[in-house]
Each structure stands twice: as C-alpha cells, then as structure tokens.
N, C-alpha and C positions, 0 to 999 in steps of 0.2 A: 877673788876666790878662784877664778878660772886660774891664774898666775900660781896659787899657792898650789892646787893640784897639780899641775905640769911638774911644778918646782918637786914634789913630794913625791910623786910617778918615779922623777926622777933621782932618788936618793936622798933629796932634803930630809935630813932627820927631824929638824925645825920644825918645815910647813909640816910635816905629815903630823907630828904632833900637836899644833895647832889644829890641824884639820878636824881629826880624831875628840881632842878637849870639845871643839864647836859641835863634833855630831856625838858626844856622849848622852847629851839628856834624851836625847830627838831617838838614839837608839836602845836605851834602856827601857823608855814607853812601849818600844813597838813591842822588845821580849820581853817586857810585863803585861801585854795585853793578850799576845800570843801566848804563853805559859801561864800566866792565871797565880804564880807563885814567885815573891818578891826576889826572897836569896837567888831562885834560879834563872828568875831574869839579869838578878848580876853576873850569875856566870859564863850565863849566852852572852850576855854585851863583853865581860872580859877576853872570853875568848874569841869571839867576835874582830877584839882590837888586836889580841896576839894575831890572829889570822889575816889582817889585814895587813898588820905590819911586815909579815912575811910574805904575803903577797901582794906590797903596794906596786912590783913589779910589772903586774900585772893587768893592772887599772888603766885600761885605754882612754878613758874618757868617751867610751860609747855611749854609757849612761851616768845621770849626776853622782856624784862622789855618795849619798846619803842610799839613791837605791843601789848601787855598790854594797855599799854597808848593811844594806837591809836582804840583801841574796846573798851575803856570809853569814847573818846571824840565823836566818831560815832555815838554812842547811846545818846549820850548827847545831840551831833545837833539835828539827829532825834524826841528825846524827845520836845527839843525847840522846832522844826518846826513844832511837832503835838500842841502845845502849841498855837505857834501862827502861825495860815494857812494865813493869806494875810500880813506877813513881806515881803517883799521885800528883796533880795537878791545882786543884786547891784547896789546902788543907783547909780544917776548922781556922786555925789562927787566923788566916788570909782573910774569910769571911769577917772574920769578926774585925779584924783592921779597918777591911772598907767601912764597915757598919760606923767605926769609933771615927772614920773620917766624915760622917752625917752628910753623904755623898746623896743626892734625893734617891729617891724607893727607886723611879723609874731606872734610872741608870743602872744601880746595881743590881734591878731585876735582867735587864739588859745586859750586863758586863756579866752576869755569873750564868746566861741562857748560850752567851757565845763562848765561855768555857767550857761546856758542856758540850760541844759540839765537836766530832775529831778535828784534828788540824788540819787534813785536807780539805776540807770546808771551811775551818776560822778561818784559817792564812789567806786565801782566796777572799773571803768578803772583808778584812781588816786591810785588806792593802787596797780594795775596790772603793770600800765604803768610808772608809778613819780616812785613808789616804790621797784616796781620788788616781790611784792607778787605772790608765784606759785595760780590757782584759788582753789587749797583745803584750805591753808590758809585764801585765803577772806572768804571762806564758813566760815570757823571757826569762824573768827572774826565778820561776820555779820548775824551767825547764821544762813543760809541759805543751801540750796545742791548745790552744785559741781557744776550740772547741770544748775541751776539756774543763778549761777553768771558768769557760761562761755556764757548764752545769755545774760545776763543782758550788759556784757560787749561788746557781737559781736553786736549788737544792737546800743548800745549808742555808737560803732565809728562808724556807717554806717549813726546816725544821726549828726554825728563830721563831716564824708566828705562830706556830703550833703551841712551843715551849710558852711565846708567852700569852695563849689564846688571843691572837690579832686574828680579827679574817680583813681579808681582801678587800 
C-alpha cells in the first residue's frame, strides 16, 4: 500500500485509482454518517475523489492516505453546508430507509440523536469515537487546537446523553 501511494503521489494514474476504488466504501460511510442524507453523501465522497485527484499532488504522506481522504471530504461538507444554510440534513425518506433496514431501535435512536447535533460537534465525536482518532489528529484534520476539539467533543456527548436521556 505504502508503494501504491508513493507511486500515486507521484502521478500514477493507476495506483491512485486503485487507491481511491479501495477507499470508496470506507469514505462514503464517514459522509453518510456525517450528513445524515444518502444522495448527499454521494456527492461529498464524489467530490471528495475529484479533489483528491487534483490534489494527489499534494499528499505527503504525513498522515495515512484514508485520513487524507477523510480532511477533504470534511471540508467539502462544510463548504456545501456554507453553500447551502437551509438544506436539510435528514429528510423523512432517510428515516424511513434506516427504519426499512430493521437496523435495532438503539442504533437508530443513536444515529438520528448524532444528526441532530451541528457538525462542529458530530465531526469531532465521529472521528474520536466511529474512528478512534487520538484529539491532536482531529485538531490536525479540522485545523483546529487540541483544546478546541477535546470540548467540542466533551460537549456534543453531553448533548448525546441528554437527547437520548443517558445520565452519567
């Protein structure tokens, strides 16, 4: 893998298409988890890929090729969602999709309490908590301090337990 990113960094149009195919499912979850609405998790991960392909240039290999991927399509939401400020996040349809996928209660009480939450808060606990980011890495990826994203996240689960009556 290490070979294929160097190779793709460096103008492989191959590897980097390989690359890209290997991290399509793994990056479509994260923008369906983070936006809460299927179509428009396709369009964060597409463009996601365009952006990436214009700037595989740029890809040092400071961090793995996946969190890469995962701090373009961040910025990509965010970008959208300054784009457009009264989209909606998850329609009725959505709901009713998870429902029709007999996904148990908990989860989807869970999954529709963290879309409720603004995304300066989900982003932070989905990449801490789904992913297992240490919070100097989110800092990194959301450009933020340290400090920032360890309340951002102590914060938006206290509005998690709240949403789903958990105490401490």
């Amino acid at each position: 893998m290490d070979l294929e990113r160097i190779r793709a960094a460096q103008g492989d149009n191959k590897a980097l298409a390989g690359l890209l195919k290997d991290h399509y499912s793994f990056l479509f979850k994260y923008a369906w988890k983070m936006c809460g609405e299927e179509q428009l998790a396709y369009d964060i991960t597409q463009e996601t890929i365009m952006k990436a392909i214009r700037k595989i240039h740029q890809y040092k290999g400071n961090a793995s090729f996946s969190t890469w991927l995962l701090q373009i399509a961040t910025h990509t939401f965010l970008d959208m969602k300054k784009k457009h400020k009264n989209t909606r996040f998850l329609h009725e349809h959505e709901i009713n999709h998870i429902e029709a996928a007999k996904v148990p209660e908990e989860w989807f009480e869970t999954q529709t309490a963290i879309w409720k939450l603004e995304e300066k808060h989900r982003i932070p606990i989905l990449l801490k908590h789904y992913y297992g980011y240490e919070y100097e890495e989110i800092a990194n990826l959301l450009k933020l301090k340290t400090g920032t994203v360890k309340s951002r996240v102590h914060y938006g689960l206290d509005r998690l337990r709240k949403e789903l009556n958990i105490d401490e």
